[in-house]
VOGU-3710 file (C-alpha; in Angstrom, 3 decimals, decimal comma):
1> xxxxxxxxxx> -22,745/-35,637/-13,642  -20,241/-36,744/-10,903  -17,630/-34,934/-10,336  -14,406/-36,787/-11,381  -10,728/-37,215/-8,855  -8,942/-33,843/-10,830  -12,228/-31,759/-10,061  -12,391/-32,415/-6,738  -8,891/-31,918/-5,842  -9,039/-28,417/-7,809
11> xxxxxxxxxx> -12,183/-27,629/-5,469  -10,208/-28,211/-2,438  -7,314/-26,886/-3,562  -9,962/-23,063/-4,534  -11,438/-23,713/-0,998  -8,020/-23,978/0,885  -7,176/-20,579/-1,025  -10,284/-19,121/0,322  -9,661/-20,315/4,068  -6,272/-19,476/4,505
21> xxxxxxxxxx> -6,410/-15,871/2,415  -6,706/-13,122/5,193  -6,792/-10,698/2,597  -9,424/-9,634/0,033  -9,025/-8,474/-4,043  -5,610/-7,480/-4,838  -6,882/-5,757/-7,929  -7,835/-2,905/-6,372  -5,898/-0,244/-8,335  -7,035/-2,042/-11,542
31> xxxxxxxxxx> -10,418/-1,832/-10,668  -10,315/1,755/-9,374  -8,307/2,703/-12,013  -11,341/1,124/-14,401  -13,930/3,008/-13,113  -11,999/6,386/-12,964  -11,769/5,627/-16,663  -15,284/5,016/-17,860  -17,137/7,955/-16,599  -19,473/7,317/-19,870
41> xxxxxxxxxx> -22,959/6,697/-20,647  -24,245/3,043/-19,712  -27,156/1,569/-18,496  -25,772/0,404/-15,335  -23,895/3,085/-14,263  -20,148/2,207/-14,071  -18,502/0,758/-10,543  -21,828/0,140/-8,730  -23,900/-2,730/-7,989  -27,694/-3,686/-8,660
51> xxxxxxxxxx> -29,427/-3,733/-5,128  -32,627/-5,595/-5,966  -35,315/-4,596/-3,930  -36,393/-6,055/-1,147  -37,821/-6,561/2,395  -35,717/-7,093/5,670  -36,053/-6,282/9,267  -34,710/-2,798/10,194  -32,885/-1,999/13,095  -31,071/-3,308/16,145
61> xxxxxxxxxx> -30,564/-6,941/16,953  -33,254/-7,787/19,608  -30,577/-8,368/22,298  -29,583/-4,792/21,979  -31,324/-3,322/24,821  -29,400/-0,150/24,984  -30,012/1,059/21,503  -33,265/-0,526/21,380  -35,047/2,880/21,449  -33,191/4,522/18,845
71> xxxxxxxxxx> -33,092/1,706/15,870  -36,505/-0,260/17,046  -37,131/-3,028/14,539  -39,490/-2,708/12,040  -39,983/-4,535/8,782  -39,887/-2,136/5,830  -39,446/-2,489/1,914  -37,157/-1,047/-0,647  -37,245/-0,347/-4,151  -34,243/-1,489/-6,320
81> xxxxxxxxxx> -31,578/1,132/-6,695  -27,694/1,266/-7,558  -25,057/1,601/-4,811  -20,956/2,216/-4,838  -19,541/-0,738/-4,695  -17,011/1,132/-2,588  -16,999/4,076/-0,689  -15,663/7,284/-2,974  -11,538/7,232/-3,162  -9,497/10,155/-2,549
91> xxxxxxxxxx> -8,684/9,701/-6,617  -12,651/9,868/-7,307  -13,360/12,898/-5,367  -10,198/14,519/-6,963  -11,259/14,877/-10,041  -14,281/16,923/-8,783  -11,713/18,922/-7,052  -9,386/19,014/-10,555  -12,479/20,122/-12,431  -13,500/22,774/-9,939
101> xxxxxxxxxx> -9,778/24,308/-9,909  -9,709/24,079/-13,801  -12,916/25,994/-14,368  -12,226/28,553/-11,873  -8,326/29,404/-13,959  -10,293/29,270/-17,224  -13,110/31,458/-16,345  -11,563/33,743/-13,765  -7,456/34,004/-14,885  -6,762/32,458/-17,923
111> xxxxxxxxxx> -8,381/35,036/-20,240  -7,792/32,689/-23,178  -10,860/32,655/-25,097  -9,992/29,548/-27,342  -10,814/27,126/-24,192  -14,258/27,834/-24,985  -16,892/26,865/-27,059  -20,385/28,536/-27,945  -23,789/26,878/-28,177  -26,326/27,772/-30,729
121> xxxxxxxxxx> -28,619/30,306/-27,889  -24,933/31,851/-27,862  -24,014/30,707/-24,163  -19,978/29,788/-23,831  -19,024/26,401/-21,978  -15,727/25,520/-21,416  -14,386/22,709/-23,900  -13,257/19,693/-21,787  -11,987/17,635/-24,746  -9,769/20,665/-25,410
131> xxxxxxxxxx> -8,714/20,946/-21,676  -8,163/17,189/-21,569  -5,675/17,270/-24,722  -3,881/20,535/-23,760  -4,199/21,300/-19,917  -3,778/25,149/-18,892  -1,061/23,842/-16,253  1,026/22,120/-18,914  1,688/25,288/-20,918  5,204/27,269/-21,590
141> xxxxxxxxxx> 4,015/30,106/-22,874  4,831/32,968/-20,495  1,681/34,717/-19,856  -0,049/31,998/-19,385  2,359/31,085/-16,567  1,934/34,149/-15,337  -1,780/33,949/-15,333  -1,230/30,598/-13,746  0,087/32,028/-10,534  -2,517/33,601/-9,621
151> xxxxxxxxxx> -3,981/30,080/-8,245  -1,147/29,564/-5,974  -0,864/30,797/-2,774  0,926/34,680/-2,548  3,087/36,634/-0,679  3,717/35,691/3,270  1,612/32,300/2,603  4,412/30,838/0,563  6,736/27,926/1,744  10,411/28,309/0,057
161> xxxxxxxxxx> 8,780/29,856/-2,530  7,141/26,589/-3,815  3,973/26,902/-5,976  0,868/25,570/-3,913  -2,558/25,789/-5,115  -4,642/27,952/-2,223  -7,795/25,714/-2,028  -9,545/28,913/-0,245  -9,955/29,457/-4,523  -11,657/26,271/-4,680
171> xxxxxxxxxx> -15,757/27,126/-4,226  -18,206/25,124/-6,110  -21,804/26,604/-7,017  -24,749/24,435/-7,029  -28,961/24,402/-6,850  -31,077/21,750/-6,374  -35,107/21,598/-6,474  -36,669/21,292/-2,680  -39,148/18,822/-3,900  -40,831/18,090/0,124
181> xxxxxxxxxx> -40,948/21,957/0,788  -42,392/22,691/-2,630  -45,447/20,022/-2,019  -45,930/21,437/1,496  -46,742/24,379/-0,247  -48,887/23,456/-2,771  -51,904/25,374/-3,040  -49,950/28,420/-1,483  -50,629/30,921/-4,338  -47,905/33,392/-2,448
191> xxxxxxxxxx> -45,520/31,122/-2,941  -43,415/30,879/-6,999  -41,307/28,253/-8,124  -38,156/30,146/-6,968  -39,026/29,747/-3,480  -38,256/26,197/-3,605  -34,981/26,654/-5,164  -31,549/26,002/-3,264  -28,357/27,632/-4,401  -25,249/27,101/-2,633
201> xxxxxxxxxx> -21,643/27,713/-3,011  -19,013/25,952/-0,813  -15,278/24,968/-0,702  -14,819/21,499/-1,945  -11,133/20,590/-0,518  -11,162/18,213/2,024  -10,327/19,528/5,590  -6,932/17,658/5,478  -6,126/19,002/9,572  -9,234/16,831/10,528
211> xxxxxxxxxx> -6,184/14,240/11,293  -4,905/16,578/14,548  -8,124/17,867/15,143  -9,600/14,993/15,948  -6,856/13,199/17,927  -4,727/16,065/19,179  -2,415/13,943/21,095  -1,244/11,978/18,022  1,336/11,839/15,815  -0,369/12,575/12,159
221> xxxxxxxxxx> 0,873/15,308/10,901  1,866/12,758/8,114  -1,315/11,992/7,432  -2,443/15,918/7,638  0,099/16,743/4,890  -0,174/13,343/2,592  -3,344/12,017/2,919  -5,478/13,470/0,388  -2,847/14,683/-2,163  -0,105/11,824/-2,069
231> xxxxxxxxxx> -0,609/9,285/-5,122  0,148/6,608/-2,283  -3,292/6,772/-1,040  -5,440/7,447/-4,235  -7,330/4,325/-3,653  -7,921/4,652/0,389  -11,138/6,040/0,863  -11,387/10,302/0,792  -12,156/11,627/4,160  -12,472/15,417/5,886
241> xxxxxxxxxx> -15,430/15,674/3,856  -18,900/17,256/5,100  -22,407/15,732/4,021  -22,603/19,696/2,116  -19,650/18,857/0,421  -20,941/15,008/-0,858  -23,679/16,380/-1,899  -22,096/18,865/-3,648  -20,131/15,982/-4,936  -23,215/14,454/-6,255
251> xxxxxxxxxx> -24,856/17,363/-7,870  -21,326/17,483/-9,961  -21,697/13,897/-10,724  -24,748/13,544/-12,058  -23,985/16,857/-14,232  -20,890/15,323/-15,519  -22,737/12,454/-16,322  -25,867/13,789/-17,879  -23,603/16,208/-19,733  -21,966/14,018/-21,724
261> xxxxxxxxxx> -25,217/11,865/-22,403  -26,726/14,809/-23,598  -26,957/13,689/-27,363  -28,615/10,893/-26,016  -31,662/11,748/-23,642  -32,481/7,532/-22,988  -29,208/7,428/-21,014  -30,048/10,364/-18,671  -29,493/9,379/-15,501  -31,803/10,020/-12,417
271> xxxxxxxxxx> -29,882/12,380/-9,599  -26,593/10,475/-7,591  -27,280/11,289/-4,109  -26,552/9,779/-0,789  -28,237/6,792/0,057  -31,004/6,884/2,483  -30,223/5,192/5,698  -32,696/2,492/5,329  -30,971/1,701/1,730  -27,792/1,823/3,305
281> xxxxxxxxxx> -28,633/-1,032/5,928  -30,387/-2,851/3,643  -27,306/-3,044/1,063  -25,160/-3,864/4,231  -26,856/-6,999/4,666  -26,519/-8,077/1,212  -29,444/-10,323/1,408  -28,673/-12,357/4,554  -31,772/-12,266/7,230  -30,783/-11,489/10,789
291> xxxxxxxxxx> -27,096/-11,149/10,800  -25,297/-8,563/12,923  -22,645/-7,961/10,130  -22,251/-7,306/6,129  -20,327/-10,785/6,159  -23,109/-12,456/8,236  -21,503/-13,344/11,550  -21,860/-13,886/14,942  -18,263/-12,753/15,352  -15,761/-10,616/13,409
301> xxxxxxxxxx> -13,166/-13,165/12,582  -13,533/-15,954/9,700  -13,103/-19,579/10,326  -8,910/-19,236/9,680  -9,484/-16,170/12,812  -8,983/-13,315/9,990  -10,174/-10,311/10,555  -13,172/-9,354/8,472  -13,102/-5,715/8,044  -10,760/-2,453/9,265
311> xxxxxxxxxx> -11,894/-1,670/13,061  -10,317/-1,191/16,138  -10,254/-5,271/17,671  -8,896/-4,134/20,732  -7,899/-1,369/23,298  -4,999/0,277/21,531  -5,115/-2,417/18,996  -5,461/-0,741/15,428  -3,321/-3,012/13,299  -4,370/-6,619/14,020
321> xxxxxxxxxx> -6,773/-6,539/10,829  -3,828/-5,413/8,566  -4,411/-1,418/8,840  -3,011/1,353/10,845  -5,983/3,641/9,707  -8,186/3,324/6,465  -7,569/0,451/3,741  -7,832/0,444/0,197  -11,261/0,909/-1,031  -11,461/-2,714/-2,661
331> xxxxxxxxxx> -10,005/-4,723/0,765  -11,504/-7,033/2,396  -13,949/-9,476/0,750  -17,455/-8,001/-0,279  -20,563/-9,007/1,049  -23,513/-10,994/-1,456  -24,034/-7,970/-3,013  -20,712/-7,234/-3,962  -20,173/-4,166/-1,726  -16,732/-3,296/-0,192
341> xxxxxxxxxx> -16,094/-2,076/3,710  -19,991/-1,728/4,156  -18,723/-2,289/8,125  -15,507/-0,829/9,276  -12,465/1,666/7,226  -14,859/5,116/7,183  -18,088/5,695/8,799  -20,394/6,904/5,545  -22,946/9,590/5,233  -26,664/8,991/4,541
351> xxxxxxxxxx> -28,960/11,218/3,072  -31,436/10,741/6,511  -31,521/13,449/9,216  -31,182/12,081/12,887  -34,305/11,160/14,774  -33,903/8,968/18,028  -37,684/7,775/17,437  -37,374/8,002/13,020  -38,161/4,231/13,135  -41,202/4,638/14,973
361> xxxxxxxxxx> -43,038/7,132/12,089  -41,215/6,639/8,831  -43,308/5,059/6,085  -42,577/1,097/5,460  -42,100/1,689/1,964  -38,393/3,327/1,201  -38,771/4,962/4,832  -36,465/7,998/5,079  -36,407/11,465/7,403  -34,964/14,427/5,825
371> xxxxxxxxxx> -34,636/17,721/7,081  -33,240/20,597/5,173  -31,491/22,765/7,695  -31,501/26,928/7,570  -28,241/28,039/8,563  -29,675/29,679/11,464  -31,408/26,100/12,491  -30,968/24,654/16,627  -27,461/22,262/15,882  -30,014/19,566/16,796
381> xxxxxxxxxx> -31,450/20,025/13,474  -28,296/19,382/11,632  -27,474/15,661/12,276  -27,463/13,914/9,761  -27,410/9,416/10,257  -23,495/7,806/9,634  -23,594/4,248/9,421  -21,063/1,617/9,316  -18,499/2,178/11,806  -14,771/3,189/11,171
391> xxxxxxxxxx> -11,206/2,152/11,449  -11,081/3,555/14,936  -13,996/2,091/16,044  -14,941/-0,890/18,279  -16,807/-3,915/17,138  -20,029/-2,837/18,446  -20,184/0,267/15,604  -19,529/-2,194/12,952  -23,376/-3,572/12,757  -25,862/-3,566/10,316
401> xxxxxxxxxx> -27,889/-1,863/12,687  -25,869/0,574/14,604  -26,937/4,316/14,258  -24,475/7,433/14,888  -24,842/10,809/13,562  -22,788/13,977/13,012  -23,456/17,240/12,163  -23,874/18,285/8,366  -21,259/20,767/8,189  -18,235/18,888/10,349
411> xxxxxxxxxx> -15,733/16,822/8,652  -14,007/13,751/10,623  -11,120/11,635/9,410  -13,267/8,612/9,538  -16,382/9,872/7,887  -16,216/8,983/3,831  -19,576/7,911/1,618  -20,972/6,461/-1,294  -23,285/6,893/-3,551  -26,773/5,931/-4,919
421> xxxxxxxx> -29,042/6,429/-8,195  -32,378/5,281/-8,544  -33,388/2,182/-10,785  -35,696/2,833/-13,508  -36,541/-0,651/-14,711  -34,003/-0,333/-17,682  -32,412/-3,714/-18,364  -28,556/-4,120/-16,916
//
């Protein structure tokens, strides 16, 4: 049917919009605000994406010579999984804080037996719905109060007296299954099923100073005492954040999850973990075959010469794409897949362990390298692959390709991540 003269002026009018809009979504708070709000059972799990599987070329662009050695191309295939659709906002990772701070005053200070509730082989869980209604920090009653203080930071460590909660309170236990070790070992009669087990308990707060620790000739001691905690940046991406504590992070969210599906054992979800560096290229494309960037490319700039993502354009040039440091989780325009900032705002953890020459021996079917570092491991040991480039980063970090790393346990104001679960074939 031909199009009509009021159908193709509306067209041009939608595609002038397009071309002359620097800026992405201006929903963001609606839609982060949706998905803080719907952490519920559903088949596809709520604020990610459907990555179909797929195969693509892996690695550098061929005119890369420097990094040719350490991201050598190689065409692989990957199995359909979930993804983010943005990287995890300081709001997100809150409530995981929020929940450990609450558990820790109801088991370990509150003494007020009513906030729990006892299963039928007589073990006590705390009652959320209960906690959710009538919040432990919202009481008057004067014990309680009392009982209360005994989060905050005492004595000497007080400011004018002001009530601040001591995050050195804030630990978070958690075990996970070493699946790789516990096949190595198969056949090794010495070896039980606890051998394979990993328990560990960590802080969860974010290391707020990373903002003068990692420029210490800069003026952000705003950012130091805001960043995390200020409403004003509950949608910006969460940063000072170690690949321990994300996965610490993930452990929580797939027990929150699977928790309150429990009634329900079709809507268990399969673990939310950090994607595998392979997955996390292969989302950044989104589906386009040879491109540098998430957007496509050659360049960095649209056809109206907007910036496409939050990087550094420039020598001493941070604000020319519209941000000082990060952005808004849900800026910028996604890429086909409908994934946010996949290049530029915060550099994001995979679940891969560094290897220089990985690409040379990883399987071409979901190819990954993990290593599960001892403490008393060589540092080489503990890098672990950050893709994407940052907001303080040059162009060059900002490709589909490009390869960093950092060690497991540091924390960097422009190192964030996302998550993945696995796809099970169960219809969207």
């Amino acid at each position: 049917m031909r199009l009509n003269l009021y159908h193709l002026l509306v067209l041009s009018f939608l595609s002038l919009i397009t071309l002359f809009s620097c800026k992405g979504p201006s929903n963001s708070g609606e839609l982060v605000g949706a998905r803080l709000n719907k952490l519920k059972a559903n088949k596809t799990p709520y604020g990610m994406v459907l990555i179909p599987g797929g195969t693509f070329i892996m690695g550098q662009s061929d005119e890369d010579i420097t990094f040719s050695q350490t991201a050598q191309n190689r065409q692989v295939t990957i199995a359909s999984f979930y993804m983010d659709d943005t990287e995890i906002s300081n709001s997100e990772y809150r409530q995981f804080v929020n929940w450990v701070r609450d558990s820790i005053l109801i088991t370990n200070f509150l003494g007020d037996d009513s906030y729990f509730i006892e299963s039928s082989s007589g073990e006590r869980f705390i009652d959320w719905n209960k906690v959710g209604k009538n919040s432990p920090w919202r009481s008057n009653d004067e014990n309680a109060r009392e009982r209360l203080s005994s989060m905050y930071y005492q004595g000497e460590d007080r400011i004018f007296g002001k009530n601040e909660l001591d995050v050195r309170l804030l630990k978070y236990h958690y075990e996970w299954f070493d699946l790789r070790a516990a096949t190595s070992a198969r056949g090794d009669r010495t070896k039980s099923r606890s051998d394979f087990i990993i328990r560990d308990t960590m802080l969860i707060y974010p290391d707020t100073t990373v903002w003068l620790n990692d420029f210490s000739y800069a003026q952000n001691e705003p950012m130091v005492e805001g960043y995390f905690s200020h409403p004003s940046f509950d949608e910006y991406p969460v940063v000072g954040v170690t690949w321990r504590q994300a996965q610490a992070f993930n452990t929580w969210r797939t027990r929150l999850f699977n928790n309150a599906a429990s009634s329900n054992k079709t809507m268990e979800r399969l673990p939310y973990q950090l994607p595998s560096e392979a997955e996390w290229e292969y989302a950044a494309r989104g589906g386009k075959v040879g491109m540098q960037f998430p957007w496509g490319g050659p360049t960095a700039r649209n056809a109206r010469g907007c910036l496409m993502a939050n990087f550094k354009p420039g020598r001493g040039n941070y604000i020319d794409d519209g941000n000082a440091y990060t952005a808004p989780v849900y800026s910028y325009f996604p890429n086909d897949f409908g994934l946010y900032n996949m290049a530029g705002n915060v550099a994001e953890w995979t679940q891969s362990s560094y290897n220089e020459s990985a690409n040379s021996f990883v399987h071409d079917m979901n190819p990954t390298y993990t290593y599960n570092a001892k403490a008393t491991d060589n540092e080489a040991l503990k890098r672990k692959v950050i893709r994407g480039g940052s907001w303080k980063d040059i162009g060059f970090f900002l490709q589909n390709g490009a390869r960093q790393y950092e060690y497991q346990d540091t924390a960097k104001s422009y190192i964030g991540f996302r998550s993945v679960t696995r796809y099970v074939g169960v219809s969207n």
